[in-house]
C-alpha positions as CSV (number, residue, x, y, z in Angstrom):
1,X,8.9,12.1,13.5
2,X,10.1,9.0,12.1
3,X,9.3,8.5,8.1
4,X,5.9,6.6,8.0
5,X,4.2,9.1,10.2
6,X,4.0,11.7,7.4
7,X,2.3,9.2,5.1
8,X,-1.4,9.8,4.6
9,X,-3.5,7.2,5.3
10,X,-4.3,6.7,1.5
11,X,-0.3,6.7,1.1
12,X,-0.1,3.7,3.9
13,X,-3.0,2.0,2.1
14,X,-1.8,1.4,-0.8
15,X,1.8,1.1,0.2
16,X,0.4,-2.2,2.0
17,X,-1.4,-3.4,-1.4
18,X,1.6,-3.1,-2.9
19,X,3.5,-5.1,0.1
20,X,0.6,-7.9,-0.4
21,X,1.7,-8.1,-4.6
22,X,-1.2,-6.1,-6.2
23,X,-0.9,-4.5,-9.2
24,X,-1.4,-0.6,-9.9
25,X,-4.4,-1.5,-11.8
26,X,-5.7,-3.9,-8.9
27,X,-5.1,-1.1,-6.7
28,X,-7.1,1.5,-8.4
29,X,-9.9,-0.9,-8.8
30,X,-10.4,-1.9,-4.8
31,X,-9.8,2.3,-4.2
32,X,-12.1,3.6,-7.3
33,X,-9.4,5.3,-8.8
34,X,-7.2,5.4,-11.7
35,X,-3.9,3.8,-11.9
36,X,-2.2,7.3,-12.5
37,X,-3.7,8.7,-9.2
38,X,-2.4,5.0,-7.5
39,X,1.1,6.1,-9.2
40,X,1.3,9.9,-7.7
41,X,0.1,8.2,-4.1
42,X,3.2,5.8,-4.4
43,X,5.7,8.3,-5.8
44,X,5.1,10.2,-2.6
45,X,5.1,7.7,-0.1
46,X,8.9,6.5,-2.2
47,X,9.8,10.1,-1.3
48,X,8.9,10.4,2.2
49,X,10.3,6.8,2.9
50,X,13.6,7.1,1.0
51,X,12.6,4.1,-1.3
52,X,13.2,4.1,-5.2
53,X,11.2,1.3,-6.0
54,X,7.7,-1.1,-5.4
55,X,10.5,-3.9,-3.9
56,X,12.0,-1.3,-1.6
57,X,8.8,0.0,-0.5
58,X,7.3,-3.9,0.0
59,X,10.9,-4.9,2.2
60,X,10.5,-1.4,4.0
61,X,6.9,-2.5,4.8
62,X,8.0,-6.4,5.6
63,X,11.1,-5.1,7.8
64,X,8.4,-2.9,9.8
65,X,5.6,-4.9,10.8
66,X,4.0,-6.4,7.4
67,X,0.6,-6.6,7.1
68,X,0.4,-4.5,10.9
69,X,2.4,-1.7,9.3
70,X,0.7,0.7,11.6
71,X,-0.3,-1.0,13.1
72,X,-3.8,1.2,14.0
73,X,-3.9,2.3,10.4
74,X,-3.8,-1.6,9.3
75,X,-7.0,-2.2,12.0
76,X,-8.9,0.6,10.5
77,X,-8.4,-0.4,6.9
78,X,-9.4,-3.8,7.5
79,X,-12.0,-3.0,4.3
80,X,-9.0,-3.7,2.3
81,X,-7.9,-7.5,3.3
82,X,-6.0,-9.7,1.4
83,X,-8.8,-11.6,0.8
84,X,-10.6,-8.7,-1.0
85,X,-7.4,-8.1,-2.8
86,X,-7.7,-11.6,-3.8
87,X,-10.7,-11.1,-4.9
88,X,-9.7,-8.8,-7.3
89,X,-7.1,-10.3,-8.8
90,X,-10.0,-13.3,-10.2
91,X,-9.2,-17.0,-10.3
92,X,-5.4,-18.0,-10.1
């Protein structure tokens, strides 16, 4: 079993957040949950991916797909497009 198939689906969710530059807070907003949940959902995936850090994680994720990083698990969380991240992060 290679490394990103024992990630929940929550774990690969926000792990592609991150990869797409959102904040913890941003995160927790578009999930309904709090940041600290957001931090023990990314402390696990760093674990079961070998990763230390958000910019490991987000080259981990660009290195294996981007955005289609799984690629079925990116189709069925389509909910959670950049553009509604964008959204949440409010004018530029």
């Amino acid at each position: 079993m290679i490394p990103r198939e024992r990630l929940t689906s929550k774990e690969i969710q926000i792990s592609i957040l991150v990869w797409q530059g959102l904040t913890n807070r941003e995160i927790g907003k578009i999930i309904g949950t709090s940041e600290q949940v957001i931090k023990n959902h990314l402390r696990s995936a760093f674990d079961k991916l070998g990763v230390w850090s958000r910019l490991e994680l987000a080259m981990y994720i660009a290195s294996h797909g981007g955005k289609d990083w799984p690629s079925e698990i990116a189709s069925a969380d389509s909910a959670y497009s950049s553009s509604e991240a964008d959204s949440c992060r409010g004018p530029a």
